[in-house]
Backbone as CSV, one residue per row, in Angstrom:
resi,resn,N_x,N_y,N_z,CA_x,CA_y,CA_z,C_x,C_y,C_z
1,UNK,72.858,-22.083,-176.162,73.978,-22.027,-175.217,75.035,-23.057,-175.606
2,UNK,76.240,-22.608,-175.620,77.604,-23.587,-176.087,77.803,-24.441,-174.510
3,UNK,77.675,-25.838,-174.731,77.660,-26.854,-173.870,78.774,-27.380,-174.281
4,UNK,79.946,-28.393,-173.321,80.737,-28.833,-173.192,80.500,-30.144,-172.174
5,UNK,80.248,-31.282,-173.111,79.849,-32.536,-172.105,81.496,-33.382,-172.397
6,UNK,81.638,-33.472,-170.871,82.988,-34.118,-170.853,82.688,-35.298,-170.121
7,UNK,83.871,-36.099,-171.221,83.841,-37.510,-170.641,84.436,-38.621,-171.262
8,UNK,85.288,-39.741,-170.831,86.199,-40.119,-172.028,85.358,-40.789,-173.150
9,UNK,85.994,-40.217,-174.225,85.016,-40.675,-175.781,85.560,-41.676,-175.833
10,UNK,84.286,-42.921,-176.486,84.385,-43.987,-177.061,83.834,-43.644,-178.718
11,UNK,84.852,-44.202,-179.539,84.494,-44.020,-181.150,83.971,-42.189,-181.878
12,UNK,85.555,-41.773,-181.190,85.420,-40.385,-181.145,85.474,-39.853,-182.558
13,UNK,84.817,-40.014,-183.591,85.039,-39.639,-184.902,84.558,-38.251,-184.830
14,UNK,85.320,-37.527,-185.815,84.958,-36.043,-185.870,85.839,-35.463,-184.513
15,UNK,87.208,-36.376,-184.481,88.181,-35.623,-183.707,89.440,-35.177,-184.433
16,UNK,90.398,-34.986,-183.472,91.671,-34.914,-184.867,92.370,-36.067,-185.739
17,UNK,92.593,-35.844,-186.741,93.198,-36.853,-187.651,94.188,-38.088,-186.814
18,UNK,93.836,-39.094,-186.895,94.442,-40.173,-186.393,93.616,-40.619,-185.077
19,UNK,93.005,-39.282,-184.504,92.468,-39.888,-183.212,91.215,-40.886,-183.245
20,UNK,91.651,-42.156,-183.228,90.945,-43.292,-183.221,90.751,-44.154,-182.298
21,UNK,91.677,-43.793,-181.107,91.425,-44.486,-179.889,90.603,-44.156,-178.989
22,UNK,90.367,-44.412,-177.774,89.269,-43.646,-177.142,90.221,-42.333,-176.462
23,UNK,89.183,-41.469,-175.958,90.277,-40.078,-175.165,89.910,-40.131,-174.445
24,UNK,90.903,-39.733,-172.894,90.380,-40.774,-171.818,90.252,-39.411,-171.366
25,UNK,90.407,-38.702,-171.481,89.985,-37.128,-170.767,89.194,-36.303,-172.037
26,UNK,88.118,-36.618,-172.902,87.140,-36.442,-173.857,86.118,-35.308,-173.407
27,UNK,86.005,-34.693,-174.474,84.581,-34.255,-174.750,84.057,-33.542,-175.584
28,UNK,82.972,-33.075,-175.838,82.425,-32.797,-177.088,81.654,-31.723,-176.952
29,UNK,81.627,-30.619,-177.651,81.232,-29.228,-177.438,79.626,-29.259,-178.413
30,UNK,78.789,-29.025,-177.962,78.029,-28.425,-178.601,76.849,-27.396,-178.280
31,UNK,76.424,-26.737,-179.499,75.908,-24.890,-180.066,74.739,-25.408,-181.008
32,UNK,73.721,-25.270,-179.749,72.462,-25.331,-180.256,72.431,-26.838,-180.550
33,UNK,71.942,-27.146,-181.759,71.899,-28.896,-182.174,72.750,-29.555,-182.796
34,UNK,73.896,-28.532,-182.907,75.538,-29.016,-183.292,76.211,-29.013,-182.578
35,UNK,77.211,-30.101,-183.095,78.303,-30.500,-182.536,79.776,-29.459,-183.167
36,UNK,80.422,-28.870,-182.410,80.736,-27.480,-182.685,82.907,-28.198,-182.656
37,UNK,82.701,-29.349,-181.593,84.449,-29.507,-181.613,83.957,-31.226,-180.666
38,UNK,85.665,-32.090,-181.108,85.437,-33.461,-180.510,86.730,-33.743,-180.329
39,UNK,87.025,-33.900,-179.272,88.355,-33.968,-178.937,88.985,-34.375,-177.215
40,UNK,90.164,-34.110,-177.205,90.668,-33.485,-175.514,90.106,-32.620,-174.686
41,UNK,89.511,-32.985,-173.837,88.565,-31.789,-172.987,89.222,-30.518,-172.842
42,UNK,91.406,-30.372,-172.771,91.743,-29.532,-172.961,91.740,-28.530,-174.032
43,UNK,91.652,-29.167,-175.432,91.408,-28.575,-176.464,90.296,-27.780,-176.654
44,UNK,89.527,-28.610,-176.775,88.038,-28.111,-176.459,87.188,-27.334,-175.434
45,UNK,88.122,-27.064,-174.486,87.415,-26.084,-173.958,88.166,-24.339,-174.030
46,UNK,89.948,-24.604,-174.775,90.389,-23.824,-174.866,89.692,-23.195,-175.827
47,UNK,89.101,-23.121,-176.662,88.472,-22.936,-177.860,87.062,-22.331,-177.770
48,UNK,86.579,-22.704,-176.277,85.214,-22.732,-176.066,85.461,-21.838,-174.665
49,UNK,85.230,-20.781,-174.485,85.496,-20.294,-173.669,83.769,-19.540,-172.947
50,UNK,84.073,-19.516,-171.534,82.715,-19.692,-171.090,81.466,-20.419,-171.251
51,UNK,82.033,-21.570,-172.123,80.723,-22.527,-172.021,80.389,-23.332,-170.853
52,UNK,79.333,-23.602,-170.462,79.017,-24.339,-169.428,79.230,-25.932,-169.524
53,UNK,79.782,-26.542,-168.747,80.472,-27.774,-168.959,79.523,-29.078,-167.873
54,UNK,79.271,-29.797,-168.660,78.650,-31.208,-167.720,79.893,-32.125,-168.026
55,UNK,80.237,-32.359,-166.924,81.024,-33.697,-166.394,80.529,-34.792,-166.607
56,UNK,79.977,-35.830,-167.206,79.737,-37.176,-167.007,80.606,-38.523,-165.974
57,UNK,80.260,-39.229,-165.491,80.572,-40.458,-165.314,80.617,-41.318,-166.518
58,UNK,81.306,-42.396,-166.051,81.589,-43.092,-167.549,82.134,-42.879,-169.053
59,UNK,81.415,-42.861,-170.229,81.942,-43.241,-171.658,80.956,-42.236,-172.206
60,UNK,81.061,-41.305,-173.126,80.348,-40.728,-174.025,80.906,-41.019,-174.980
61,UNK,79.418,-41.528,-175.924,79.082,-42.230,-176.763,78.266,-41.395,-178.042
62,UNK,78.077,-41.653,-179.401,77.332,-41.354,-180.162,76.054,-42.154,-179.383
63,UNK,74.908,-41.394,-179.870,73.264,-42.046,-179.586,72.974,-43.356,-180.414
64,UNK,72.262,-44.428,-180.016,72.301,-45.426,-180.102,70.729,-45.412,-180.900
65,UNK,70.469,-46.248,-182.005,69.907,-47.038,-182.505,68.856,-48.404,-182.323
66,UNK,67.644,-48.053,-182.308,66.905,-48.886,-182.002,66.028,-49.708,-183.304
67,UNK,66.622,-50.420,-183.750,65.989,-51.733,-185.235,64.454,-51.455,-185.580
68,UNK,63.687,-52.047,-183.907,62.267,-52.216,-184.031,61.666,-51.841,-183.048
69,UNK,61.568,-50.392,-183.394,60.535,-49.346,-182.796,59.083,-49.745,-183.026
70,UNK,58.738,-49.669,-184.150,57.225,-50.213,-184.879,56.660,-51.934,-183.819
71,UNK,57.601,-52.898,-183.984,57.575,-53.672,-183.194,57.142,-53.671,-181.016
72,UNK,57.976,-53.072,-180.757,58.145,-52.658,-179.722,57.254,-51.659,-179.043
73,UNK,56.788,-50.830,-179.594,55.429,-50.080,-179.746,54.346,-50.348,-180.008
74,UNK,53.673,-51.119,-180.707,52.405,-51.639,-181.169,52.315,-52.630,-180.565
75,UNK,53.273,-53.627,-180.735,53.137,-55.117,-179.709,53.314,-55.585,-178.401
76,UNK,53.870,-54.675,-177.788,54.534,-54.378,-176.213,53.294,-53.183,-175.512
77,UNK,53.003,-53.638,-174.533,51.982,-52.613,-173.950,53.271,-52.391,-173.095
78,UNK,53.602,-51.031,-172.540,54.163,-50.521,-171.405,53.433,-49.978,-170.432
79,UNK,53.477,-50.336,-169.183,52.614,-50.220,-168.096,52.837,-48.912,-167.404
80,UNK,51.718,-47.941,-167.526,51.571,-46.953,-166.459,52.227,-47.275,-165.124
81,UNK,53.607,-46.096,-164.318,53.774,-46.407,-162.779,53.028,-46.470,-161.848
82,UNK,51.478,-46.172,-162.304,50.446,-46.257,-161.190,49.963,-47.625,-161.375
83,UNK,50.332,-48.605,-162.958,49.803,-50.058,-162.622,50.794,-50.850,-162.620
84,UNK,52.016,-50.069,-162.060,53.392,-51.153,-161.728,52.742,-52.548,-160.350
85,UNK,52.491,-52.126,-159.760,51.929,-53.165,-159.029,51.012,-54.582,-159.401
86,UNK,49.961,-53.674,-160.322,49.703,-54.912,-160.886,50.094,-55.520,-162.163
87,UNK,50.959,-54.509,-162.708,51.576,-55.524,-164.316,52.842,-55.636,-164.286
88,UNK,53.426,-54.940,-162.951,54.769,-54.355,-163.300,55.674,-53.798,-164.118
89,UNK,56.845,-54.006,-164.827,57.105,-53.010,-165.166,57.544,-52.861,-166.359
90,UNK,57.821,-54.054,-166.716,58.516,-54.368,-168.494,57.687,-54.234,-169.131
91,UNK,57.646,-54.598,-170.422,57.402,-54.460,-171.694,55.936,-56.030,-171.529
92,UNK,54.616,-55.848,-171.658,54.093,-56.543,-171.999,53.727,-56.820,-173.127
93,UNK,53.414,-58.344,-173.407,53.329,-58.614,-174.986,53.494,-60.328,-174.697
94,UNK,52.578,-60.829,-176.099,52.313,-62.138,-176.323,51.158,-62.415,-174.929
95,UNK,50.883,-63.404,-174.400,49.733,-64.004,-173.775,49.448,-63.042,-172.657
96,UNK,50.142,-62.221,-171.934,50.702,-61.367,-171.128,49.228,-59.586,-171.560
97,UNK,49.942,-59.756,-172.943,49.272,-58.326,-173.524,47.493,-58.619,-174.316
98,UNK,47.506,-60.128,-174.431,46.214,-60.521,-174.676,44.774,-60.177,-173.885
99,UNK,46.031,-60.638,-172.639,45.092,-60.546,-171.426,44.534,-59.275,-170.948
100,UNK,45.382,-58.610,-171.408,44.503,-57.169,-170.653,43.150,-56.995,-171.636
101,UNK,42.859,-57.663,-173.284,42.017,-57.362,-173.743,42.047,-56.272,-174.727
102,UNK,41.146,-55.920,-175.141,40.989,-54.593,-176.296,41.195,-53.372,-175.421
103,UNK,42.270,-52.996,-175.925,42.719,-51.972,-175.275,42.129,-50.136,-175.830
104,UNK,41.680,-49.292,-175.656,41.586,-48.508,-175.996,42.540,-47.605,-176.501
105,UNK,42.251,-46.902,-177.484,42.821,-46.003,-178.240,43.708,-45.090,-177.194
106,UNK,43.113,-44.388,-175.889,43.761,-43.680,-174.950,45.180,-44.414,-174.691
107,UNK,44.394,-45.725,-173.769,45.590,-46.320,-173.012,46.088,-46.689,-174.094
108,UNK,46.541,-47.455,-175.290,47.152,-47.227,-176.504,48.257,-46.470,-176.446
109,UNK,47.916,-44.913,-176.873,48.589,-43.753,-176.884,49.424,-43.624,-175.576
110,UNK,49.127,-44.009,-174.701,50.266,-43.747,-173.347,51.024,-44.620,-173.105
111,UNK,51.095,-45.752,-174.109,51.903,-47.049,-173.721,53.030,-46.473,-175.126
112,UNK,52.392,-46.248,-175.791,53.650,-45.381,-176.964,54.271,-44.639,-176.460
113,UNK,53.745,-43.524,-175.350,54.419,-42.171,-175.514,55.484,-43.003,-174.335
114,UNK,54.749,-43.574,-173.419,56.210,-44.337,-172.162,56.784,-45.307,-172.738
115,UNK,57.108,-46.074,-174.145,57.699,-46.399,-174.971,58.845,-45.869,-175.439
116,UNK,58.171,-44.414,-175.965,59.210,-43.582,-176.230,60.208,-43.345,-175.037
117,UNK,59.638,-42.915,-173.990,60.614,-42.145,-173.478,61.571,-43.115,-172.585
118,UNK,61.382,-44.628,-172.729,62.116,-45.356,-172.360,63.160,-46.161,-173.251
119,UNK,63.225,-45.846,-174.457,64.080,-45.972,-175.719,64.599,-44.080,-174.879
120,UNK,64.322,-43.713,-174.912,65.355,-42.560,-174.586,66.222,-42.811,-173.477
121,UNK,65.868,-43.007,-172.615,66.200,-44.202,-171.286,67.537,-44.806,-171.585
122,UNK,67.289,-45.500,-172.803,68.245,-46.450,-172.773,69.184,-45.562,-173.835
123,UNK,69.353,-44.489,-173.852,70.213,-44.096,-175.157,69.948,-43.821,-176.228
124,UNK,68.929,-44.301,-176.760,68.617,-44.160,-177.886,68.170,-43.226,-178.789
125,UNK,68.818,-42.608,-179.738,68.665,-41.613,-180.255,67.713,-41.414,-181.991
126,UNK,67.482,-42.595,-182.557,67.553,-43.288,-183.713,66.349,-44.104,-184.076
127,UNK,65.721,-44.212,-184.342,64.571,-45.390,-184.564,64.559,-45.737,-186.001
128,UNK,64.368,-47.207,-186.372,64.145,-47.723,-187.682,62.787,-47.772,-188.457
129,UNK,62.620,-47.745,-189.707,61.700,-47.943,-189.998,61.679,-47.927,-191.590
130,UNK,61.129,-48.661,-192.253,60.947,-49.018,-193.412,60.737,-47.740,-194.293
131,UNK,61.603,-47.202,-195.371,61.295,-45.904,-195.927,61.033,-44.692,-195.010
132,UNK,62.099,-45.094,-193.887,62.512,-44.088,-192.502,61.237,-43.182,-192.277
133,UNK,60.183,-43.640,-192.251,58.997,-42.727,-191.988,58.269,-44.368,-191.138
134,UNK,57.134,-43.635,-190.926,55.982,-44.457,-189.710,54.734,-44.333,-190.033
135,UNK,53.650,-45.070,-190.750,52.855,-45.397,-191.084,51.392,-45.126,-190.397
136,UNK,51.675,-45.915,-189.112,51.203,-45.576,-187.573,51.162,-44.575,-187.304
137,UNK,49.746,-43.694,-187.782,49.751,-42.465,-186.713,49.726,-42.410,-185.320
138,UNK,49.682,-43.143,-184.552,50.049,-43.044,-182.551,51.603,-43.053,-182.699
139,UNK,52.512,-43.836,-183.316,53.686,-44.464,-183.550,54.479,-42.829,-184.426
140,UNK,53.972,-42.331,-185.358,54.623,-41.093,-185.629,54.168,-40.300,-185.309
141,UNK,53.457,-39.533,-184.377,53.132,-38.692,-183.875,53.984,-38.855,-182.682
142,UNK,54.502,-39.591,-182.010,55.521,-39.811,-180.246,56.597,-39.583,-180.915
143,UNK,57.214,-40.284,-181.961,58.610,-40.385,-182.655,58.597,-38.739,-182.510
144,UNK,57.722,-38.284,-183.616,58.194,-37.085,-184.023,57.718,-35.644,-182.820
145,UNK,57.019,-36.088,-181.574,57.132,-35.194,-180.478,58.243,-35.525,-179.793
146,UNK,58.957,-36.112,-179.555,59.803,-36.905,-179.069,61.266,-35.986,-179.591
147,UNK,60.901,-36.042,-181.254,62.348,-35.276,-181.658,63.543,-36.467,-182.194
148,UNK,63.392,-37.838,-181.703,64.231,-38.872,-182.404,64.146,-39.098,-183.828
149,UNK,65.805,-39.381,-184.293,65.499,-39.473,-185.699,64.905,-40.353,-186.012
150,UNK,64.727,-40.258,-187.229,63.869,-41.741,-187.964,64.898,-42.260,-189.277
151,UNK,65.598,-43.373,-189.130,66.082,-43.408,-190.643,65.363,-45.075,-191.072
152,UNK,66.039,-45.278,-192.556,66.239,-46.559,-192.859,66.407,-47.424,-192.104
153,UNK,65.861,-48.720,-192.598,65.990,-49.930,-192.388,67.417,-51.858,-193.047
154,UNK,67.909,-50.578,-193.618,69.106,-51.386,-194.345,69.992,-51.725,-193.467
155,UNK,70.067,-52.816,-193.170,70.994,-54.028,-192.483,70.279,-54.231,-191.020
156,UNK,69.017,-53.938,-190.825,68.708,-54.427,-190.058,68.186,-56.159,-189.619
157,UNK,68.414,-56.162,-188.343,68.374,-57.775,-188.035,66.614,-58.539,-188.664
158,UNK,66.441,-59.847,-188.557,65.614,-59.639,-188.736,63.965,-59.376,-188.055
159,UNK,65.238,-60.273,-186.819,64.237,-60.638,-185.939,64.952,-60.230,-184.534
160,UNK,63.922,-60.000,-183.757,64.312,-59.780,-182.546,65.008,-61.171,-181.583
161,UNK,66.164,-60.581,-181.027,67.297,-61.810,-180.995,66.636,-62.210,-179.016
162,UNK,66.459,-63.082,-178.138,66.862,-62.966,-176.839,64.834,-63.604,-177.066
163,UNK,64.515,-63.782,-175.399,63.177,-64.592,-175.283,61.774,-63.528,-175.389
164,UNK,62.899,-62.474,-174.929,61.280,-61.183,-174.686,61.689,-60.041,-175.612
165,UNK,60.804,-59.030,-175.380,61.027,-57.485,-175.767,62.383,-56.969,-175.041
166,UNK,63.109,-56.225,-175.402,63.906,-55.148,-174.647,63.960,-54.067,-175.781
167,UNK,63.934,-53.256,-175.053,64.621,-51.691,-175.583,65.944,-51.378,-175.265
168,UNK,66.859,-52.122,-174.414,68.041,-52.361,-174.942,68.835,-52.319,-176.324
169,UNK,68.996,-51.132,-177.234,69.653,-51.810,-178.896,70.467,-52.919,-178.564
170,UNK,71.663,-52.978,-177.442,72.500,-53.981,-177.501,71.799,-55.042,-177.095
171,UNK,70.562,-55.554,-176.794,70.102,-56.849,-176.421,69.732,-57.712,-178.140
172,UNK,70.025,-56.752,-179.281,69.972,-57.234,-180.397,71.030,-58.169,-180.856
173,UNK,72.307,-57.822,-180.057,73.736,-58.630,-180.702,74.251,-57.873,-180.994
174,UNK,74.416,-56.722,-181.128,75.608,-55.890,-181.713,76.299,-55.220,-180.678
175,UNK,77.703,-55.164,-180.970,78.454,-54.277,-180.194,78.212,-52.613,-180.551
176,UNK,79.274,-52.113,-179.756,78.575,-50.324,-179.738,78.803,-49.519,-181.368
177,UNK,79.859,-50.395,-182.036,80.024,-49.685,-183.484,78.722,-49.967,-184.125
178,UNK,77.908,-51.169,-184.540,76.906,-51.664,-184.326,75.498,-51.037,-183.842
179,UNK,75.421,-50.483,-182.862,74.260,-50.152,-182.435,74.174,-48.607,-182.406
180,UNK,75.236,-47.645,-182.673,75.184,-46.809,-183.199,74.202,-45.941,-184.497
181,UNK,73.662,-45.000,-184.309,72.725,-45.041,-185.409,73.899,-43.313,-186.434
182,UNK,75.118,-43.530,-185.737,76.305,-42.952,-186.581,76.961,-41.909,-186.399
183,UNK,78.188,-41.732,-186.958,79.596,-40.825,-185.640,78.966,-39.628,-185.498
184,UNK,79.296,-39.389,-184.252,79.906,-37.572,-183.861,80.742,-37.030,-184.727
185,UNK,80.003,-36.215,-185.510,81.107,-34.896,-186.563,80.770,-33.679,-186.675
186,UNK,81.399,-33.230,-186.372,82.016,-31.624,-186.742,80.708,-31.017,-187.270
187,UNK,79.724,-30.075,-187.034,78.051,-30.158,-188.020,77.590,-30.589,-187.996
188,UNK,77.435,-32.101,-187.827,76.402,-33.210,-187.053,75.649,-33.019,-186.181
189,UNK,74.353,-33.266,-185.945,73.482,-33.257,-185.160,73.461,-33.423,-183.822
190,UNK,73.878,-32.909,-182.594,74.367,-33.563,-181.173,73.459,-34.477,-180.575
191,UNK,73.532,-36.044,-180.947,73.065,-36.748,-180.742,73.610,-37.878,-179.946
192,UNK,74.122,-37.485,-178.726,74.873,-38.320,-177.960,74.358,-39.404,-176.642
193,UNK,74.682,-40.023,-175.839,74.965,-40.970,-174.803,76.016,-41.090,-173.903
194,UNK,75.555,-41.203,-172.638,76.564,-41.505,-171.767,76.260,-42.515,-170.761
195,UNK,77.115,-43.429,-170.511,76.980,-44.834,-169.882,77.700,-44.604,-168.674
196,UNK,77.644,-45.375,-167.653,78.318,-45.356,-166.663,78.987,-46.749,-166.412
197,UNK,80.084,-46.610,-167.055,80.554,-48.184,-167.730,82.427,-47.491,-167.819
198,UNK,83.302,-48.244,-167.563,84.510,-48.025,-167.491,84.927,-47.991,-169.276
199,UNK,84.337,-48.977,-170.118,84.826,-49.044,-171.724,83.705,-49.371,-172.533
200,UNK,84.114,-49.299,-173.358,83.116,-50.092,-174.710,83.015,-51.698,-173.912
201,UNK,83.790,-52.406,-173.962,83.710,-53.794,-173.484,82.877,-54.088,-172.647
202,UNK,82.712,-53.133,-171.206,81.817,-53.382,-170.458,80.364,-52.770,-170.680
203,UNK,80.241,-51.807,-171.320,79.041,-51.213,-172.115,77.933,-52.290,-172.451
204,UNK,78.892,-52.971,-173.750,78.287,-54.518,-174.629,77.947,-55.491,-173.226
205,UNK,78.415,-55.497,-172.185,78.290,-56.678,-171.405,77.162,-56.331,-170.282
206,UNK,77.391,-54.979,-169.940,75.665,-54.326,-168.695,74.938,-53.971,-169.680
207,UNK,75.003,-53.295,-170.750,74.235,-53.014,-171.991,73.550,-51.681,-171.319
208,UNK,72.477,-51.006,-171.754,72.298,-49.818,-172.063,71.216,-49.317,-170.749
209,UNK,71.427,-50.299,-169.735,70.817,-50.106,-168.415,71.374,-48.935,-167.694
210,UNK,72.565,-48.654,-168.516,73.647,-48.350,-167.625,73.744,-46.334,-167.862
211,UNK,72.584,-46.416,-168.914,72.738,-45.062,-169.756,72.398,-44.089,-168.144
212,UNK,72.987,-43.394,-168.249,72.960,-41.806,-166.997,72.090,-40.479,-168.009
213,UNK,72.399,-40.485,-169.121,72.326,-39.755,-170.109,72.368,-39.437,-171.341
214,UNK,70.870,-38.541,-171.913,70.923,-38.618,-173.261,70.896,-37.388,-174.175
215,UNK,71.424,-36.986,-175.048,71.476,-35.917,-175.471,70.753,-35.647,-176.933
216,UNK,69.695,-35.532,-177.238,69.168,-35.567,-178.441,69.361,-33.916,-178.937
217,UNK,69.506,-33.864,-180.334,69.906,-32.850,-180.924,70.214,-31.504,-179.897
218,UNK,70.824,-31.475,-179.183,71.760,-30.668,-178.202,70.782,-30.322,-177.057
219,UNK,69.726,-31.221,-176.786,68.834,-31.170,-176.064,69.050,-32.137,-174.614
220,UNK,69.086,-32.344,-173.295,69.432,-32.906,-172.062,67.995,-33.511,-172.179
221,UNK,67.480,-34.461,-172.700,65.938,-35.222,-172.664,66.127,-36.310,-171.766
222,UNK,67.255,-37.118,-171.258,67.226,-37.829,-169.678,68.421,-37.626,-169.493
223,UNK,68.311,-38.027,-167.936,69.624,-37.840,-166.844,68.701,-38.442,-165.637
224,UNK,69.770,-39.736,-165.439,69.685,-40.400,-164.196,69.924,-39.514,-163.279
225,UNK,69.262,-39.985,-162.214,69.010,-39.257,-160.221,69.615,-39.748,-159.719
């Protein structure tokens, strides 16, 4: 089905020549797992006729990039909502993740798969990894049910920046050109984000808490309630 997600683009590449600013009346058409047109919501929908159109709040964004998946997965237990009470709710790890002990292979596997889907949560479309593959069978088996890409590891940080885990990409230091895992174009994969954030500026500053929505290869895999 030809989808039309409107909303003003931030780092609208794969629009018309020169258009480099943001478009404050944006959006981006896509047909099946492509991205089909990127532009003026007027343009783009003249072109696109009878497609079904989602409105966003906020900034649509290319899908965002996460460094250290492998990290964040293996070393971070994520807590079942039935043991929010007693572990609550972040990312456990270091003296925290000791404590629960030898964990089984099961509970293992379910702290990956709600791993995953909370890197989706936050935007993220992208995961890193050394020779863009995953070693870790629990760790590539979620990636790749999941449907997120997997690339390279070139220019990644080295270390995780801030006191704890986040799945935040922007809790790494980078702004949104930065945490991008790369533009919206024309044939490109529809791998988008949408924030509920007035600009890029304020994006970098609430960071990726703020995501409403994620669009993996022309697929609706979250949307805030």
């Amino acid at each position: 089905m030809l989808t039309i997600h409107a909303a003003p683009l931030v780092l609208p590449a794969g629009a018309a020549p020169g258009m480099n600013a943001p478009v404050v009346d944006g959006a981006v058409a896509v047909d099946g797992d492509r991205i089909t047109a990127v532009g003026p919501y007027d343009e783009v929908a003249e072109d696109a006729p009878g497609a079904r159109v989602r409105r966003w709040p906020g900034v649509l964004t290319p899908g965002l990039r996460q460094w250290h998946p492998l990290w964040l997965l293996r070393h971070c237990y994520h807590p079942d909502p039935r043991e929010a009470d007693e572990l609550g709710e972040q990312p456990l790890w270091g003296e925290r993740l000791a404590a629960l002990g030898d964990l089984t292979e099961t509970r293992w596997s379910g702290s990956v798969r709600r791993g995953v889907q909370r890197m989706l949560r936050c935007g993220t479309t992208a995961v890193a990894s050394p020779g863009a593959r995953f070693r870790d069978p629990m760790v590539a088996t979620a990636v790749a049910r999941s449907g997120l890409t997997v690339v390279g590891t070139t220019g990644a940080p080295g270390t995780l920046l801030g006191e704890r885990p986040d799945l935040d990409p922007f809790a790494q230091g980078y702004d949104l050109p930065g945490s991008v895992h790369g533009p919206r174009t024309i044939g490109g994969r529809a791998d988008l984000a949408v924030f509920d954030v007035p600009d890029a500026a304020a994006l970098r500053e609430r960071g990726a808490a703020t995501c409403v929505a994620t669009v993996l290869a022309g697929r609706l895999v979250y949307r805030a309630r």
